[in-house]
C-alpha positions in Angstrom: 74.3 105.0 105.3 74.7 101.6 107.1 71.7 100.7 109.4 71.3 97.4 109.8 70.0 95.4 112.8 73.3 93.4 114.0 76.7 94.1 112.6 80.2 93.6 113.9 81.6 97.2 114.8 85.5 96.9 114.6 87.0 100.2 115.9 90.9 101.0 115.6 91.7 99.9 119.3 92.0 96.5 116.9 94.1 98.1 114.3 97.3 97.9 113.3 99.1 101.1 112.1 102.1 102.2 110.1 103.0 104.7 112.4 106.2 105.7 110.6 107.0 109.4 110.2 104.6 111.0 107.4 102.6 108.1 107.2 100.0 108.2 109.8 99.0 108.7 113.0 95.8 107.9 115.4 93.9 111.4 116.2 91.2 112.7 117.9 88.2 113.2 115.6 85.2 114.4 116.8 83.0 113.1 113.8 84.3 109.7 114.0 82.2 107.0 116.0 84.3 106.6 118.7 85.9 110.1 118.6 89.0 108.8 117.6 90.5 108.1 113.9 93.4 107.0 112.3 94.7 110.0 109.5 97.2 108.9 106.4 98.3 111.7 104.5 97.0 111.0 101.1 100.8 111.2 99.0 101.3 107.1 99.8 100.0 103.6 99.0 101.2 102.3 101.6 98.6 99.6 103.8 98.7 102.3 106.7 95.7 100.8 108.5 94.8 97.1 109.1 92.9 94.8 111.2 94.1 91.1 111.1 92.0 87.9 111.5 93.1 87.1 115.3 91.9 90.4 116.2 88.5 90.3 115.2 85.7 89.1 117.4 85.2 85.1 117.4 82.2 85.1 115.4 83.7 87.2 112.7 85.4 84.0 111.4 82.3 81.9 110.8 80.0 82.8 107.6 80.1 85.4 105.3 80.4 88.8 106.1 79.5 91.9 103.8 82.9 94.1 104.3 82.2 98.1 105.4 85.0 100.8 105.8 84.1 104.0 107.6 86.2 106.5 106.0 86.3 110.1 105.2 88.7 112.1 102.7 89.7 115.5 103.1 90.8 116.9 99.1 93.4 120.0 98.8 91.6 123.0 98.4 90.9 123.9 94.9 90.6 120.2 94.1 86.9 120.4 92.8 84.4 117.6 92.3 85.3 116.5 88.5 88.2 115.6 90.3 89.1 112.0 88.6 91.2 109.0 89.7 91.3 107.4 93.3 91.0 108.9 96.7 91.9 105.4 98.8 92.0 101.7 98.6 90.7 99.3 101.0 90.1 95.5 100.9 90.5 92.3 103.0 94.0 90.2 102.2 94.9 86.3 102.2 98.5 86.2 104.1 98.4 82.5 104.2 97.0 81.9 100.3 98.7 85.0 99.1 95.9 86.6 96.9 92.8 89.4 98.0 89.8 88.6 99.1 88.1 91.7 98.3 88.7 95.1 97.7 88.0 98.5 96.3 89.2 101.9 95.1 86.7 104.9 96.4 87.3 107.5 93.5 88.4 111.0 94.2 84.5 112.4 93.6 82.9 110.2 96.5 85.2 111.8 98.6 82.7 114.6 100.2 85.1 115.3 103.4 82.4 113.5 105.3 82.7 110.2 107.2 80.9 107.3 104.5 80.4 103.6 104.4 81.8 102.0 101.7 81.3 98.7 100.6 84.1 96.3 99.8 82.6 92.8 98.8 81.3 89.9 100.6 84.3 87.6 102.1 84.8 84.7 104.2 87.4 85.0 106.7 90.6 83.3 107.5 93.3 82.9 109.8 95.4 84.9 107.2 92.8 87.6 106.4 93.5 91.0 107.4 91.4 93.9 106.5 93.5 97.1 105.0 93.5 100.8 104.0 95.6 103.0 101.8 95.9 106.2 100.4 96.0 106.4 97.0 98.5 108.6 96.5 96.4 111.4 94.5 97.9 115.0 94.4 94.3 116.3 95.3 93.8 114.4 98.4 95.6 115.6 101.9 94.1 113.2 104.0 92.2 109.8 104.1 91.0 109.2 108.0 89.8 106.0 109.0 87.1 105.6 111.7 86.5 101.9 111.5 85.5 98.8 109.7 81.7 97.5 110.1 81.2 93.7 109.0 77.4 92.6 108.0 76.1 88.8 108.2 
């Protein structure tokens, strides 16, 4: 997993969420960090979860940063491990320049129903970057839940 020495820890109290019915909702996890996650049923694509760049902490915007989500996947059961195709996306998004900074879809077989840091890319943030999360919209996965993000100089 992710041990390094310093790292920027950005829990969901700095999220944004698409709270809409069936789309998500912030829960009480147990296994997550903080004992709290954000759940997205796993039949959208819609960018349920984000962080943008006026949230995050000052030095956040200075250097490059090595981008981690936290994220666990609960599959449908009978949805075995050859399972193929995409559990969730996840990436860090330009507003102002209009184009993605980074991101990355965690396949279905990665998905272990077990929080897991996955790494996005290396970016450089801007006042336009936000940070985002989506289901993939695969029949096999019920749920993608979203602890945090971790950012590594």
């Amino acid at each position: 997993g992710l041990k390094p020495k310093r790292y920027l820890d950005l829990q969901d109290n700095l999220a944004n969420f698409v709270v809409e019915p069936d789309l998500g909702e912030f829960r009480a996890d147990p296994d997550a960090s903080d004992g709290f996650a954000f759940r997205m049923p796993g039949n959208h694509r819609r960018w349920g979860f984000s962080i943008r760049a006026g949230r995050l902490p000052v030095p956040a915007m200075k250097g490059r940063w090595q981008v981690y989500v936290v994220a666990r996947v609960d599959k449908t059961v009978g949805a075995g491990t050859e399972a193929k195709g995409y559990a969730f996306e996840a990436g860090v998004y330009d507003e102002k320049a209009r184009k993605m900074q980074t991101s990355r879809a965690i396949r279905l077989d990665a998905a272990d129903g077990v929080y897991r840091s996955f790494l996005l890319g290396t970016v450089e943030f801007h006042p336009g970057s936000y940070l985002w999360v989506a289901p993939a919209a695969h029949p096999q996965v019920q749920a993608v839940w979203v602890d945090r993000f971790c950012l590594v100089p």
